[in-house]
N, C-alpha and C positions, 0 to 999 in steps of 0.2 A: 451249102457245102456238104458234100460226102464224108461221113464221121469215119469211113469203115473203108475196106476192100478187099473185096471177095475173090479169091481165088482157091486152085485147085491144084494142092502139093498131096505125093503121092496115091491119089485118087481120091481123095477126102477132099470134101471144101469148107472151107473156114473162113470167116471174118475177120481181118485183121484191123484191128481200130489205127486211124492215123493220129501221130502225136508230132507234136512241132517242133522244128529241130533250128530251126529260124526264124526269122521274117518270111522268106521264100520259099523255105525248103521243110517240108514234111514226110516221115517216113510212116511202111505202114509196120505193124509194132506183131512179129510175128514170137510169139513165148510160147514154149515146149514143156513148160513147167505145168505138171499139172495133165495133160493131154498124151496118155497112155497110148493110145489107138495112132497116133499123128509119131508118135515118138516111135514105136514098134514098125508102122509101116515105111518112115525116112530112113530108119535104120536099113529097114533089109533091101530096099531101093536102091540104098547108097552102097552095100558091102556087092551088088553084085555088078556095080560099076570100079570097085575098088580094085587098087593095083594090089601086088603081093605085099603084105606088110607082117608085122613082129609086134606089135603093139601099139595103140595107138593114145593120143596126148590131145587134150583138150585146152581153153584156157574157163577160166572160173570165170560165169556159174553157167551160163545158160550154155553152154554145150554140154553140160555134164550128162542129163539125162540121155541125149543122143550117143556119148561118147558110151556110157553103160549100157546103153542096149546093141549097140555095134560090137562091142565086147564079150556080150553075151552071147548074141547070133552067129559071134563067128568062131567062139568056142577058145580064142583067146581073150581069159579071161581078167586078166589085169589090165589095167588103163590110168596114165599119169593125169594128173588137173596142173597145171600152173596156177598158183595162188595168186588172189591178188594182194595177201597180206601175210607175210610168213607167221607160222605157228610155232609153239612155243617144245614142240619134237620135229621141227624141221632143223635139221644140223647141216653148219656151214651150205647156205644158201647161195644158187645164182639166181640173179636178178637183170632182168633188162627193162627199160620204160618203154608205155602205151598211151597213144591218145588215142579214143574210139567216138566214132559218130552218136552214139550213144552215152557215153559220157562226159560230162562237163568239166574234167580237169585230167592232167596226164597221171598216170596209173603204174604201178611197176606190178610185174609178173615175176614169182619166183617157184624155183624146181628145191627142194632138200637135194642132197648132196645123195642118199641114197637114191631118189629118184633119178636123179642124175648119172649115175652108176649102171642103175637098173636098164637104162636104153641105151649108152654106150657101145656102138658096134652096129645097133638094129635099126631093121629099117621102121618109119616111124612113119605112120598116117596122121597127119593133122586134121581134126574134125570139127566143127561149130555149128551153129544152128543161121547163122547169117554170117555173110560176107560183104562189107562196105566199102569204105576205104582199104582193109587190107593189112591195116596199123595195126591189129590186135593178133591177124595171122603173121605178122612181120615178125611184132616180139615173141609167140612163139617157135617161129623159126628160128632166130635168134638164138632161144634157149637149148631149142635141142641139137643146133651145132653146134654151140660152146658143151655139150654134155658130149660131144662125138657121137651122136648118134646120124643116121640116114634120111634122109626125107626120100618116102616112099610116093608120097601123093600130098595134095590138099585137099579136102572135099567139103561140103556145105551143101544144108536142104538148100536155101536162098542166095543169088549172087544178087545183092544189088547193087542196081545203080550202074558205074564200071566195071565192078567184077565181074560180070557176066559177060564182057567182051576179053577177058583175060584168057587166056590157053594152057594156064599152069593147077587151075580151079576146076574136078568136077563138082557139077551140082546140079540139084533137081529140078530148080526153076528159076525161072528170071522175075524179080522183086523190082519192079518200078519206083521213081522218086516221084515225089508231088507237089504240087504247087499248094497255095494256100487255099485255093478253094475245091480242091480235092481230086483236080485234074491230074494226068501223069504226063509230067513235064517229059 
């Protein structure tokens, strides 16, 4: 069986180790944490595919890094995270639940109340580091139309799976699923 899968997201190529998500079904395991040069180049890849936006909103953790260097490169420099666990200076909190292919139980995502405020009216770029199912982009849609803000775009380095046959998603590359002996189903 193939441990890995090698591909090549914004001209850099990487190994992605596959991890098992089922009996049948394994994905390959793309993490931005950590990986400056991959983070810096998806960023500026991605903002000159992007629509006009005002700010844009991530969900916790693994888009964070990309959501900050998009922020940076494009010179607007604030950017929201949807928590997965409100904190204790987060006042009067929205919340929506998540299940993600990557997670093994359902999940709630929450904005603070100034956060909330803060995108109100603007247009909002949704950003992640992978696209799956959709469920994790869902509930942050969710949040930032209950906050009145705009969805400008959604964007992701990675669409996999079905996301990549979506029209509402850009993104940098198409992420294949796999079978258990490392083939791409």
């Amino acid at each position: 069986m193939n441990s890995a899968y090698q591909m090549t997201i914004a001209g850099l190529t990487r190994e992605l180790p596959l991890c098992r998500v089922t009996d049948d079904l394994y994905i390959a395991a793309f993490v931005m944490f950590g990986d400056v040069e991959i983070t810096v180049k998806t960023a500026e890849q991605l903002l000159q595919r992007a629509p006009e936006f005002d700010v844009i909103v991530t969900a916790e953790a693994k888009g964070i890094p990309l959501a900050y260097e998009m922020a940076r490169q494009s010179g607007k420099y604030n950017y929201v995270v949807a928590r997965k666990y409100p904190k204790l200076y987060m006042k009067n909190v929205v919340a929506t639940k998540v299940r993600s292919i990557t997670t093994d139980r359902e999940q709630t995502l929450y904005l603070a109340q100034d956060e909330a405020e803060y995108i109100k009216g603007k247009r909002v770029l949704i950003v992640d580091d992978v696209i799956s199912t959709g469920e994790s982009l869902y509930a942050v849609e969710k949040l930032v139309e209950e906050a009145g803000a705009i969805i400008a775009g959604r964007m992701t380095v990675l669409a996999e799976g079905d996301a990549a046959v979506r029209d509402d998603i850009i993104y940098l590359e198409k992420l294949p699923l796999f079978n258990p002996d490392g083939s791409i189903k």
